[in-house]
MARKEMAR-986236 format. One line per field, with one value per residue (C-alpha): residue in three letters; z, x, y. Coordinates in nm, 4 decimals, decimal comma, padded with zeros to 6 digits. Layout:
<zabas>
marse = c(ALA | ...)
pz = c(Z | ...)
px = c(X | ...)
py = c(Y | ...)
</zabas>
This chain:
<zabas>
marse = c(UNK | UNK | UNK | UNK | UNK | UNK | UNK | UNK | UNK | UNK | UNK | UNK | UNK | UNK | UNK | UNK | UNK | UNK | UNK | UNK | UNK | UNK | UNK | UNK | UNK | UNK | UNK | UNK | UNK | UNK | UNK | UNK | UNK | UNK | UNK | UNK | UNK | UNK | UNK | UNK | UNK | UNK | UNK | UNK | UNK | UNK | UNK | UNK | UNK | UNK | UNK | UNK | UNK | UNK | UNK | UNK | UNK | UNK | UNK | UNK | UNK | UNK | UNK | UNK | UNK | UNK | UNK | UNK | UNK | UNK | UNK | UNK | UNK | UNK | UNK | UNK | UNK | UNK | UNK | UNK | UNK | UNK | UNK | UNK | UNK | UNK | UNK | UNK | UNK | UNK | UNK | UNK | UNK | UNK | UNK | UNK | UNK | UNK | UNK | UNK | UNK | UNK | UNK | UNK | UNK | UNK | UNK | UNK | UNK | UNK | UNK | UNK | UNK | UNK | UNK | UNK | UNK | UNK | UNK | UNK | UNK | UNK | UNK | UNK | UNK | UNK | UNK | UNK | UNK | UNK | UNK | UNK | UNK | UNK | UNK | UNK | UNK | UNK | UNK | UNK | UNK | UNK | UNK | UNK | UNK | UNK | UNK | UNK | UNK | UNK | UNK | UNK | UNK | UNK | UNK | UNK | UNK | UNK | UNK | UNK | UNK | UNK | UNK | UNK | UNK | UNK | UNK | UNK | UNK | UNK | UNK | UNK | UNK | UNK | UNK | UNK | UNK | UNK | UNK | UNK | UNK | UNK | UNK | UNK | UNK | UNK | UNK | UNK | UNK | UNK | UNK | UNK | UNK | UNK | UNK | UNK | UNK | UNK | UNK | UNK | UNK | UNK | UNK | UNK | UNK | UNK | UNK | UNK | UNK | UNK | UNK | UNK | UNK | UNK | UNK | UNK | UNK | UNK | UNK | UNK | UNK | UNK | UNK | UNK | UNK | UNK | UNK | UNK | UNK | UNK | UNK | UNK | UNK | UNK | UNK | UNK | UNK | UNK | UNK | UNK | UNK | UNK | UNK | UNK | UNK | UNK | UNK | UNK | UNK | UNK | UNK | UNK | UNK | UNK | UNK | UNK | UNK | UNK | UNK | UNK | UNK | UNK | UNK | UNK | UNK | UNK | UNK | UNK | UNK | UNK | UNK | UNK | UNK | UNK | UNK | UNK | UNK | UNK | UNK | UNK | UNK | UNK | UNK | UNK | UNK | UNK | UNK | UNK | UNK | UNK | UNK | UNK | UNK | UNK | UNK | UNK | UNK | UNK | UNK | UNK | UNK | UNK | UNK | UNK | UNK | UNK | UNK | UNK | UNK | UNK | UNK | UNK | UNK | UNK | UNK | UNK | UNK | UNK | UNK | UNK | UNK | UNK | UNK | UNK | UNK | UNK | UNK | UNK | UNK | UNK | UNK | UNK | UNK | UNK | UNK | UNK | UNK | UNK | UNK | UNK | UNK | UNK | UNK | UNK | UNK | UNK | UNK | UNK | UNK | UNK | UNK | UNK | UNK | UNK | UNK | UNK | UNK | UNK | UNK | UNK | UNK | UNK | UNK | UNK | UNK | UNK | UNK | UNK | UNK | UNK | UNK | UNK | UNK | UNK | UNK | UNK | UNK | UNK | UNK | UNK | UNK | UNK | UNK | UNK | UNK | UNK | UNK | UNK | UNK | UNK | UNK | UNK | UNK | UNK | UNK | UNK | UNK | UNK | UNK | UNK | UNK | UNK | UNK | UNK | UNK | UNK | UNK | UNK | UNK | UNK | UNK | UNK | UNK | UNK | UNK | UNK | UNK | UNK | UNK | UNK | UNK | UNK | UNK | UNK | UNK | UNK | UNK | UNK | UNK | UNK | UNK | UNK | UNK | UNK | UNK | UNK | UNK | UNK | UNK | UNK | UNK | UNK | UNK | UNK)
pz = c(-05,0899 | -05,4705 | -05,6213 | -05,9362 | -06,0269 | -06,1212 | -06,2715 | -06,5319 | -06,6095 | -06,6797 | -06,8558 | -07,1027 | -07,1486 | -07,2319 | -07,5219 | -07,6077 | -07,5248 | -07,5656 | -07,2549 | -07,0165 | -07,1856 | -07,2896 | -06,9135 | -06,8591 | -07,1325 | -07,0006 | -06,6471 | -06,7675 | -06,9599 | -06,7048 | -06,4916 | -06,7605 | -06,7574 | -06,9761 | -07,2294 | -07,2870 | -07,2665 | -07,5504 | -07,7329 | -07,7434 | -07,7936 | -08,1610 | -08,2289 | -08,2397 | -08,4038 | -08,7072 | -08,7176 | -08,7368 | -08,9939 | -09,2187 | -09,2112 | -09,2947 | -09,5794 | -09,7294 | -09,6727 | -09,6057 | -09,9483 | -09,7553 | -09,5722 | -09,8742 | -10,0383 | -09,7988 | -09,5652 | -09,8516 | -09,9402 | -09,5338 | -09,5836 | -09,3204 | -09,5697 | -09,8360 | -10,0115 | -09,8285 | -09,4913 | -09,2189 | -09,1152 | -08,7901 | -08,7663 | -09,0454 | -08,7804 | -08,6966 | -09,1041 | -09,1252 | -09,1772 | -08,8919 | -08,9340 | -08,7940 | -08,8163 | -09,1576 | -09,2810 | -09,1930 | -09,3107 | -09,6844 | -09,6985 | -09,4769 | -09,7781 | -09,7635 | -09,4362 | -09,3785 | -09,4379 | -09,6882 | -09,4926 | -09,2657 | -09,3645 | -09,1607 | -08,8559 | -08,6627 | -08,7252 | -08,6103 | -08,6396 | -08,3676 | -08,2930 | -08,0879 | -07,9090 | -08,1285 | -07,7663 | -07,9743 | -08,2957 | -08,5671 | -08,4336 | -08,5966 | -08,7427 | -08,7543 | -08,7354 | -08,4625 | -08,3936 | -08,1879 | -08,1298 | -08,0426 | -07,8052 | -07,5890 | -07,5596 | -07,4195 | -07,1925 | -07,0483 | -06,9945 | -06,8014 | -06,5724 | -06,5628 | -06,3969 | -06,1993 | -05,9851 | -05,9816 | -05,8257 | -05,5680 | -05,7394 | -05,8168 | -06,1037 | -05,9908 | -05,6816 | -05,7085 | -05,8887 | -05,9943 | -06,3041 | -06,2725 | -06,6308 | -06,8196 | -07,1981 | -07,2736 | -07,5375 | -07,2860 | -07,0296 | -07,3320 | -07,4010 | -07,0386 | -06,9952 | -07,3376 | -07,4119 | -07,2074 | -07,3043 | -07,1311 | -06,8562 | -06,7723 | -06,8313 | -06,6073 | -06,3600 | -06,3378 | -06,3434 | -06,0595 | -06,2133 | -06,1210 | -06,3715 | -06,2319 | -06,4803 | -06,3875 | -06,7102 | -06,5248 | -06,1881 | -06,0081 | -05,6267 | -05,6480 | -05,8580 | -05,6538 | -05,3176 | -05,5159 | -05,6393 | -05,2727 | -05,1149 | -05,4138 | -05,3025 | -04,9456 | -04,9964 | -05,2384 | -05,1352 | -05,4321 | -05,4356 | -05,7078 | -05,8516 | -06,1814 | -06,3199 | -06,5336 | -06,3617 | -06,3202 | -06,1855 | -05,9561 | -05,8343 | -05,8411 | -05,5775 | -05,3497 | -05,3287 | -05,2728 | -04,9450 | -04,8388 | -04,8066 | -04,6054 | -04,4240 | -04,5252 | -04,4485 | -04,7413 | -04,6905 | -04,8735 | -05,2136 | -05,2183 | -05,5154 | -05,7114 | -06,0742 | -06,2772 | -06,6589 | -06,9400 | -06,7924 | -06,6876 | -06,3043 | -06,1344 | -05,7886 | -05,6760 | -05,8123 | -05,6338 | -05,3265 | -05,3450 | -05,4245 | -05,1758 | -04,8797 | -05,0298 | -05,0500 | -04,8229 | -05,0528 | -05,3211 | -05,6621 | -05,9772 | -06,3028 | -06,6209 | -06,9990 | -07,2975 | -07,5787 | -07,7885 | -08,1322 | -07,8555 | -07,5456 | -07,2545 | -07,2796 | -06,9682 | -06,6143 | -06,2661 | -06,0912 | -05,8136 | -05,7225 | -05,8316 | -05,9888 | -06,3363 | -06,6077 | -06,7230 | -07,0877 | -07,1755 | -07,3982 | -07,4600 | -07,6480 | -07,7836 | -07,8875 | -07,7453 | -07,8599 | -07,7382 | -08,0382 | -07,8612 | -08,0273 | -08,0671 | -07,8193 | -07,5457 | -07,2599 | -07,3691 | -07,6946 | -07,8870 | -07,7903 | -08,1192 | -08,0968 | -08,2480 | -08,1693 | -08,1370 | -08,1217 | -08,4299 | -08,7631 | -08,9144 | -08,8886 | -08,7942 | -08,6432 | -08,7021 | -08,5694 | -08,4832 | -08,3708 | -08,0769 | -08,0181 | -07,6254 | -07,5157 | -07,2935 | -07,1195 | -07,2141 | -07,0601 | -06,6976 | -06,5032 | -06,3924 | -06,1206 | -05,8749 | -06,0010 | -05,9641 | -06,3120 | -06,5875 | -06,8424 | -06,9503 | -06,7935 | -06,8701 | -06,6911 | -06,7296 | -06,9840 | -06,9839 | -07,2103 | -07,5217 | -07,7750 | -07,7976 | -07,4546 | -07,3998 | -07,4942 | -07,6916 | -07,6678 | -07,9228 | -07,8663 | -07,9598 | -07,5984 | -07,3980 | -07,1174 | -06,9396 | -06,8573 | -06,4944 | -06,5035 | -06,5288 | -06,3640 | -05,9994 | -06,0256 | -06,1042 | -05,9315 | -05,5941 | -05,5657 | -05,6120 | -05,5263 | -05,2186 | -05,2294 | -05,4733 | -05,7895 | -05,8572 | -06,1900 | -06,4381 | -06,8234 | -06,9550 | -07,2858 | -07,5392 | -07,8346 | -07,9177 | -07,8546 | -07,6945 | -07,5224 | -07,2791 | -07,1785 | -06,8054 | -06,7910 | -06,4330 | -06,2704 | -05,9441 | -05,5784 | -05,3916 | -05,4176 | -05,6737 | -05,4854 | -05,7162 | -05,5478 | -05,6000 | -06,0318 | -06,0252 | -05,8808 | -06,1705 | -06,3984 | -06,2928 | -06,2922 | -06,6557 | -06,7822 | -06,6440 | -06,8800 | -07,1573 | -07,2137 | -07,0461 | -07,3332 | -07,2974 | -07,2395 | -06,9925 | -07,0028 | -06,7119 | -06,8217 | -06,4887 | -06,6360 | -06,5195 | -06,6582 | -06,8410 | -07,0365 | -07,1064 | -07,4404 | -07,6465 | -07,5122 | -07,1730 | -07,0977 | -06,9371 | -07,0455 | -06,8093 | -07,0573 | -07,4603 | -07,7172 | -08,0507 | -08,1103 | -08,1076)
px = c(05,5961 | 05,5780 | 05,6752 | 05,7573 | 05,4057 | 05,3051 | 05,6008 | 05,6034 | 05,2096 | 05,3022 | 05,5648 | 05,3668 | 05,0968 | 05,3204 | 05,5211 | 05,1694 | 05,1712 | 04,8851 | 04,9816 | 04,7619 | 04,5071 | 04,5038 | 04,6426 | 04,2499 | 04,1176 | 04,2654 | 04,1288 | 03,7819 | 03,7562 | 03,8932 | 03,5965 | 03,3095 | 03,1262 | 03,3112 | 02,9991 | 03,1196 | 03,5149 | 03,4060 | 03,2043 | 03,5215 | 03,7763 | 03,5888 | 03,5307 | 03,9187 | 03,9556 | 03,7322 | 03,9440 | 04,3149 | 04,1228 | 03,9953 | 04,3268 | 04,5231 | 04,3010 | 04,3503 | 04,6801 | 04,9054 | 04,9453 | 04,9670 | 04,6170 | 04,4907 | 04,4913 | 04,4168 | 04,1345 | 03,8829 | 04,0180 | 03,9248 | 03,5831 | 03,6638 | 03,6808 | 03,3150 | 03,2697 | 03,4462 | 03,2846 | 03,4438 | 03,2724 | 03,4310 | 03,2191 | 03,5048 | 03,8260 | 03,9157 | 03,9859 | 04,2595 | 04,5643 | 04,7722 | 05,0590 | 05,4391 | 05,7829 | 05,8482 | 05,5590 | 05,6476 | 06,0319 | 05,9767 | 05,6664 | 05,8379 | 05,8148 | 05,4390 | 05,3700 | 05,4293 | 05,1558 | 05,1794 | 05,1047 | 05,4322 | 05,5268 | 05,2399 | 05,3303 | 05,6422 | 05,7760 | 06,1256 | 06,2825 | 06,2561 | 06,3569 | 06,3536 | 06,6264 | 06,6381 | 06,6573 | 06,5136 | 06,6748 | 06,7167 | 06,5637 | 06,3195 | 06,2721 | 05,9523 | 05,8262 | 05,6527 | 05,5690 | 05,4684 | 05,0972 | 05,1730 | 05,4652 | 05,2402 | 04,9864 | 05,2232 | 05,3603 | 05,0293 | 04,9845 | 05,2756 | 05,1713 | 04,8322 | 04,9765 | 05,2115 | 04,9136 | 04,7291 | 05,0924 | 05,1247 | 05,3565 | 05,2313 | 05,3922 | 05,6967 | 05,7880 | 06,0621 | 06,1060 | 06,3797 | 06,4513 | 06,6791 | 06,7233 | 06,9011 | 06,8833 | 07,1954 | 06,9599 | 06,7297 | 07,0131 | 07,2002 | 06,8750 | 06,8562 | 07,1488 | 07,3146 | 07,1940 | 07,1324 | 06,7040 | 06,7042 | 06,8945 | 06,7093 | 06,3723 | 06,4261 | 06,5893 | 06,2683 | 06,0344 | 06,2402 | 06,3844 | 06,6911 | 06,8516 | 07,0478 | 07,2257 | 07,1891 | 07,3159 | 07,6158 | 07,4939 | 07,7966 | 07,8164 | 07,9966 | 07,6933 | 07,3913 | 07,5719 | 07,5657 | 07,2215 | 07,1108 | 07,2512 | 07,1279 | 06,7508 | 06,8287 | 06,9722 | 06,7389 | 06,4196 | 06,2186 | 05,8500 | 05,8405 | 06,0947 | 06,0753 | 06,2991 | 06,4130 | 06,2190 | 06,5402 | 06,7635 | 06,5101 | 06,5214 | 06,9285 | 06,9123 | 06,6069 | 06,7713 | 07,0630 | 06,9017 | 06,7053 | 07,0233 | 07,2016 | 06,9319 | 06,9494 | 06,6950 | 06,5447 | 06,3771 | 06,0486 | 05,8909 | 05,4758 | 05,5461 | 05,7815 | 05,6972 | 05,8335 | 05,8843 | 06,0928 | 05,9946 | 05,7645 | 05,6931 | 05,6375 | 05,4614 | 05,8193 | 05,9820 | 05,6775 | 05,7239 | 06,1112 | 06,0682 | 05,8124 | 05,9790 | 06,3183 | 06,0924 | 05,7878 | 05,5174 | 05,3350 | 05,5225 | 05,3107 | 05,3109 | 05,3736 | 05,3519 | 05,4387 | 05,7006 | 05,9158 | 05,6814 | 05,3560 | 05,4519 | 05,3117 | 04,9695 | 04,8838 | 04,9126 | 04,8407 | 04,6303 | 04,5777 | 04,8487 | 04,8062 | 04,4148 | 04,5555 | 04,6343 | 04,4330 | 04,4286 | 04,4511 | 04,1801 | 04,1672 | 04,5326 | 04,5526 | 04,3344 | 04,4601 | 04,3153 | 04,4361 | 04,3930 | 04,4545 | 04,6821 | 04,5610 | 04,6109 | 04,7111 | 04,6221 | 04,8207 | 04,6964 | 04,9240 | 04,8894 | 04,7679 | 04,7804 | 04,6626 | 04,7840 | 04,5445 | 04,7873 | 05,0200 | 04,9030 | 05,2189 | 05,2950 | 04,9784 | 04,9995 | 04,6873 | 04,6419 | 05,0377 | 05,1623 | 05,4031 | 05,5374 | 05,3734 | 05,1852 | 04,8818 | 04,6579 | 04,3406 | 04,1133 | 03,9622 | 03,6642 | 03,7673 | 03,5457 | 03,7744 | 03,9721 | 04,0192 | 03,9165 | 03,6499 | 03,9361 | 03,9314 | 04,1754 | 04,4435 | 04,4634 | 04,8849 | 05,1925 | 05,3013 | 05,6474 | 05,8191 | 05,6897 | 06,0479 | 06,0793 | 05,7826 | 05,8867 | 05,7015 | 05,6458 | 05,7302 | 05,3144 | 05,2382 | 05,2107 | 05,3403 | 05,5667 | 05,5280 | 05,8245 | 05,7271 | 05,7685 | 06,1251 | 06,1326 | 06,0404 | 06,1701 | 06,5394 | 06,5183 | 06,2990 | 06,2049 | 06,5218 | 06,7130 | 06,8954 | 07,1461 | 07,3360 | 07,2296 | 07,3160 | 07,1912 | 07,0007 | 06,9037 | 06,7339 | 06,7184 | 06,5214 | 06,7611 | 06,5231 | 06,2221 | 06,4809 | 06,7549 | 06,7097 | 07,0391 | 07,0173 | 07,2909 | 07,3822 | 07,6413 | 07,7078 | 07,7247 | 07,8080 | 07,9256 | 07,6696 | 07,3439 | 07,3919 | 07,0774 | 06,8948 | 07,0196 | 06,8637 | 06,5661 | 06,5477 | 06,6077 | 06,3555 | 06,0824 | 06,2436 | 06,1428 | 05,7740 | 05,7262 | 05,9257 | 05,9202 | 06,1174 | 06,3591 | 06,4206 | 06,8012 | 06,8654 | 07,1968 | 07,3492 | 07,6224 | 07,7956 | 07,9395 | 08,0960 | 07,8275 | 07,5081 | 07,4854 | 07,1667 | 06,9916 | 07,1053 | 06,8477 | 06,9481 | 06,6789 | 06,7545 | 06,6201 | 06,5341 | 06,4106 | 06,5094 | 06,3215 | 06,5219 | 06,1809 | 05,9623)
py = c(-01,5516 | -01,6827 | -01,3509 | -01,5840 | -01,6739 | -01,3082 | -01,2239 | -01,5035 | -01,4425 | -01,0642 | -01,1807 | -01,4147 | -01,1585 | -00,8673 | -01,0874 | -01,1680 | -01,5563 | -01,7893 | -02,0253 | -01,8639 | -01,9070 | -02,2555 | -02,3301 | -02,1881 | -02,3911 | -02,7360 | -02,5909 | -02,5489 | -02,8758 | -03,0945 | -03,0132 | -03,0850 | -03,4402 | -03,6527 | -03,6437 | -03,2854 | -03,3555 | -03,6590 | -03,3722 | -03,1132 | -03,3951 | -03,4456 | -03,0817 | -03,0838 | -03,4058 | -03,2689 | -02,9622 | -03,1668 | -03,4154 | -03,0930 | -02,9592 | -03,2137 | -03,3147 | -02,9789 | -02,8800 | -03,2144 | -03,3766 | -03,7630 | -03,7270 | -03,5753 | -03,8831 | -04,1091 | -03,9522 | -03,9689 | -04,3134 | -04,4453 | -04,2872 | -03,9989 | -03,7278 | -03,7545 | -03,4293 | -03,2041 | -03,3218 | -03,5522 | -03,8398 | -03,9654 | -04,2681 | -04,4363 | -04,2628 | -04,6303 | -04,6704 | -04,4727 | -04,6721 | -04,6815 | -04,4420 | -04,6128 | -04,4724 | -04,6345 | -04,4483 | -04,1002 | -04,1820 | -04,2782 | -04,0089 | -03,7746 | -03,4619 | -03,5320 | -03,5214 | -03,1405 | -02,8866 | -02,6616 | -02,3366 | -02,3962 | -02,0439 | -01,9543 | -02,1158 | -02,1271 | -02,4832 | -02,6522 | -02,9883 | -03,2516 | -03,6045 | -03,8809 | -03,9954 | -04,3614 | -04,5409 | -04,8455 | -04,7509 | -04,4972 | -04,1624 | -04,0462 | -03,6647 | -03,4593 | -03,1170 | -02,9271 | -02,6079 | -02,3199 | -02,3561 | -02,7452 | -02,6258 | -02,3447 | -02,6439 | -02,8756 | -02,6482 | -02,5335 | -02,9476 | -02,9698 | -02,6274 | -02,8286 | -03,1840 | -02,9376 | -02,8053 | -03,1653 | -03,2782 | -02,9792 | -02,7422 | -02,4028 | -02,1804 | -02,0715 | -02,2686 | -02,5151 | -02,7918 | -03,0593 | -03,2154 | -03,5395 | -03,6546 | -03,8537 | -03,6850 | -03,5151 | -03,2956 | -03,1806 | -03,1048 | -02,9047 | -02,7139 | -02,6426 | -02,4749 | -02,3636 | -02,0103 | -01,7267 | -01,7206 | -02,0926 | -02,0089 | -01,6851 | -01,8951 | -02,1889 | -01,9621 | -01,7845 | -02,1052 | -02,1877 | -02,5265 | -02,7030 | -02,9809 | -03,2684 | -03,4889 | -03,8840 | -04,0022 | -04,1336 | -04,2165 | -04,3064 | -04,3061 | -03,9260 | -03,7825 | -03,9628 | -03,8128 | -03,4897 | -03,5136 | -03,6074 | -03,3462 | -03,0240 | -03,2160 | -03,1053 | -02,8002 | -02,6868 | -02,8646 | -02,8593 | -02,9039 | -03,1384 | -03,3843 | -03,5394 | -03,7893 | -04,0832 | -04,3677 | -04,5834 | -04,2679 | -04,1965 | -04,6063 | -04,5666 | -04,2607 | -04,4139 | -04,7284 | -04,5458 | -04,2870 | -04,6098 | -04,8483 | -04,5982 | -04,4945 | -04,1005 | -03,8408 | -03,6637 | -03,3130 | -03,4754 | -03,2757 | -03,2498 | -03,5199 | -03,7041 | -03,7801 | -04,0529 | -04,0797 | -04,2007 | -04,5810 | -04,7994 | -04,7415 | -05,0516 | -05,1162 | -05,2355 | -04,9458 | -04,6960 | -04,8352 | -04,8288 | -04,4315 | -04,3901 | -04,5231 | -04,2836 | -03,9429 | -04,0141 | -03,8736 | -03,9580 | -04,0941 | -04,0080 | -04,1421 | -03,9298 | -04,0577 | -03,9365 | -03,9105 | -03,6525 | -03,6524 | -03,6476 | -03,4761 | -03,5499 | -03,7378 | -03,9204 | -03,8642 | -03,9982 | -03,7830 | -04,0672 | -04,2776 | -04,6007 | -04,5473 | -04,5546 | -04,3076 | -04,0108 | -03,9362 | -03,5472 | -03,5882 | -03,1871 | -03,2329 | -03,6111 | -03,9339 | -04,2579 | -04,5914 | -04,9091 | -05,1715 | -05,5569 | -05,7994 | -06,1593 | -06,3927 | -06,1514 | -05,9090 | -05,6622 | -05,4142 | -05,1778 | -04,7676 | -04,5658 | -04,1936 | -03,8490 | -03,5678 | -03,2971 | -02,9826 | -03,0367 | -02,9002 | -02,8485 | -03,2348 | -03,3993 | -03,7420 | -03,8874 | -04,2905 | -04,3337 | -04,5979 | -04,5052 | -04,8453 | -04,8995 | -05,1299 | -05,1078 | -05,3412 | -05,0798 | -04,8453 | -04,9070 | -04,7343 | -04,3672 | -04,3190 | -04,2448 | -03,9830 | -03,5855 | -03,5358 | -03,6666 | -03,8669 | -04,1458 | -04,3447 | -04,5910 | -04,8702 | -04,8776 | -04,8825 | -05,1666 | -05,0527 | -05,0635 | -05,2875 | -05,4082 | -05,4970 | -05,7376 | -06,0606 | -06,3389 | -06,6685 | -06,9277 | -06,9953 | -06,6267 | -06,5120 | -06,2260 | -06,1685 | -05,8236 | -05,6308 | -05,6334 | -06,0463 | -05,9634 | -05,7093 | -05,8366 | -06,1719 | -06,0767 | -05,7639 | -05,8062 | -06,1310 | -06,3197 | -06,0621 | -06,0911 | -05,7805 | -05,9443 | -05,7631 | -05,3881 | -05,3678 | -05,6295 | -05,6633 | -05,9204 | -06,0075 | -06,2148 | -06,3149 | -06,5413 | -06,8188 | -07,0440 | -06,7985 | -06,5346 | -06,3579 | -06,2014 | -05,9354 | -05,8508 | -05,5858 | -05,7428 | -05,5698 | -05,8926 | -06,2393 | -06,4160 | -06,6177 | -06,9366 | -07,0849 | -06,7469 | -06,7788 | -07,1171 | -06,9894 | -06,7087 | -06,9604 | -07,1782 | -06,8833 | -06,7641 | -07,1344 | -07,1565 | -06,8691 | -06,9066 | -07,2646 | -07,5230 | -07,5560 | -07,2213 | -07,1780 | -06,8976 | -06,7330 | -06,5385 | -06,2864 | -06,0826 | -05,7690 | -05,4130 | -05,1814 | -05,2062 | -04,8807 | -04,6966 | -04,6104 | -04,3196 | -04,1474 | -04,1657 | -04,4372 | -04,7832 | -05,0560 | -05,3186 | -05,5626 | -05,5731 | -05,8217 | -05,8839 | -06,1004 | -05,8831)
</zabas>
């Protein structure tokens, strides 16, 4: 019996949260033709633009200047002249990027975890954070889970593990949402056993984790042939997910692996409701464009957040990259759908012809294709047009006709005069967010 579930709706109702009722709202949407989802999408666009114009001293200027604010009145038609907003942006106008009726709302600090550089600092608050949450209760029941059954969190962010845990509202709440943490920011052989053996203990309905901590432990069960007591799902996040690193999950858990998308200034955004059919965009909380870059596949990932009035992001530029939108026919729900991530903007590489190289190229050459049991754990990096540095942790004696082969396929894409390095090391460390990076471009 879930006796969970209708304690923690009593619960939100008696301190008087909103959650409930936006979990509703996101219900009811999801289920109207996408006509109407395109139709409420833009009624909350115009309210965000409004807003900002009025009471955020940076879009106050520039809204009327891109033609989307003319006498008072939004014109969405000129949305796509908006200048797009990037980190640098919000760091040297950072003062006039906050609303002026924050006293109104309850706002806090945030951050990202600078996994590609300096973190950056914004301001969220309480109406954006009751939205969010009802997303994630939302992709919850798409995955499986119902409120209050049991679910695992194996991340790698020593923030959101400190949150987690650290005062006695946290621990009470996750205790009662039935969540478990496991920390995988030092996977060692000691904490994966560990980790493996809380999964069968505690057999959670749902698993989420850090994309390459969940590849660690699968490879890991599947190796040594260890039985798993299986979840309904197991989501993946803070990475790209490749078919390689799916299947490698799948064949660990023996259910379904889902994609999940999103960031710390955005929250989650885009989901998998069918494996492998793409990515749904939660157009009821954000606006995703994909703008292409010339000469390639592959476009850059511009968002608006819908849900964040006191620090609207309006046209950011995350730094993703996707290769656009795709039909979303068959799918549980009436978004518009994504046809991937691709990754990082810094971790695509470029060509010395102005063409790009997909994470994923790396990605299953070094790690599937070539790999013969040799490799434990890979980087690869692009230090520039004519030198790509292959980091590589070692589990066996090196396959020196397997390097030559990665070499070879490193070449056909790069450029035969690329010079490809091959550095064996100890460890490879991840980001200071917690994140590894499979593929880093100081190019790019």
């Amino acid at each position: 019996m879930n006796w969970r579930k209708p304690l923690i709706f009593a619960g939100l109702h008696l301190t008087g949260s909103k959650i409930p009722f936006y979990l509703e709202e996101i219900k009811r949407v999801s289920k109207l033709p996408q006509d109407e989802i395109k139709k409420y999408q833009d009624k909350k666009l115009e309210k965000l633009l409004l807003h900002s114009y009025q009471n955020v001293p940076y879009y106050h200027k520039i809204l009327p200047e891109a033609g989307v604010i003319i006498d008072g009145e939004v014109h969405l038609k000129n949305f796509g002249k908006i200048p797009i907003l990037t980190k640098e942006i919000i760091g040297s106008n950072f003062e006039d990027l906050k609303s002026r009726d924050l006293k109104t709302r309850t706002f806090y600090e945030n951050h990202t975890g600078g996994s590609t550089g300096q973190p950056l600092i914004f301001l969220q608050d309480k109406y954006y954070e009751d939205q969010n949450f009802a997303n994630k209760l939302f992709f919850c029941g798409l995955a499986g889970k119902d409120i209050g059954k049991k679910e695992m969190k194996i991340w790698g962010s020593e923030k959101d593990l400190v949150e987690g845990t650290s005062s006695i509202k946290s621990r009470l709440t996750f205790w009662l949402y039935n969540r478990l943490f496991e920390n995988s920011f030092n996977l060692d052989t000691e904490q994966t056993n560990k980790i493996i053996q809380n999964i069968n203990s505690e057999q959670p309905d749902l698993i989420w984790g850090y994309v390459n901590s969940l590849l660690i432990l699968s490879r890991y069960i599947n190796e040594n042939n260890l039985v798993i007591k299986s979840p309904r799902a197991v989501i993946s996040a803070a990475g790209t997910l490749t078919e390689d690193i799916r299947s490698e999950i799948k064949q660990a858990f023996n259910c379904k692996v889902l994609n999940v998308y999103g960031s710390r200034e955005m929250g989650d955004m885009v989901y998998e409701d069918v494996e492998g059919q793409g990515l749904s965009v939660f157009q009821h909380s954000h606006y995703l464009e994909v703008i292409n870059r010339e000469n390639s596949d592959f476009g850059d990932i511009i968002v608006t957040s819908l849900n964040n009035y006191s620090f609207p992001f309006i046209r950011y530029k995350i730094g993703d990259i996707s290769e656009g939108f795709i039909d979303s026919s068959n799918s549980n729900l009436n978004y518009v759908k994504l046809k991937n991530v691709v990754g990082r903007e810094t971790g695509i590489f470029k060509t010395k012809n102005g063409k790009y190289v997909p994470p994923e190229f790396f990605i299953h050459i070094v790690g599937v294709v070539y790999n013969t049991g040799f490799i434990k754990q890979f980087q690869v990096i692009q230090k520039s047009f004519t030198v790509v540095l292959v980091k590589i942790v070692l589990k066996d004696k090196k396959d020196e006709k397997m390097l030559a082969k990665i070499d070879i396929s490193i070449k056909k894409v790069m450029g035969d005069d690329c010079e490809v390095r091959f550095d064996f090391v100890d460890v490879i460390a991840p980001s200071k967010s917690g994140k590894y990076l499979y593929t880093i471009s100081e190019v790019n």
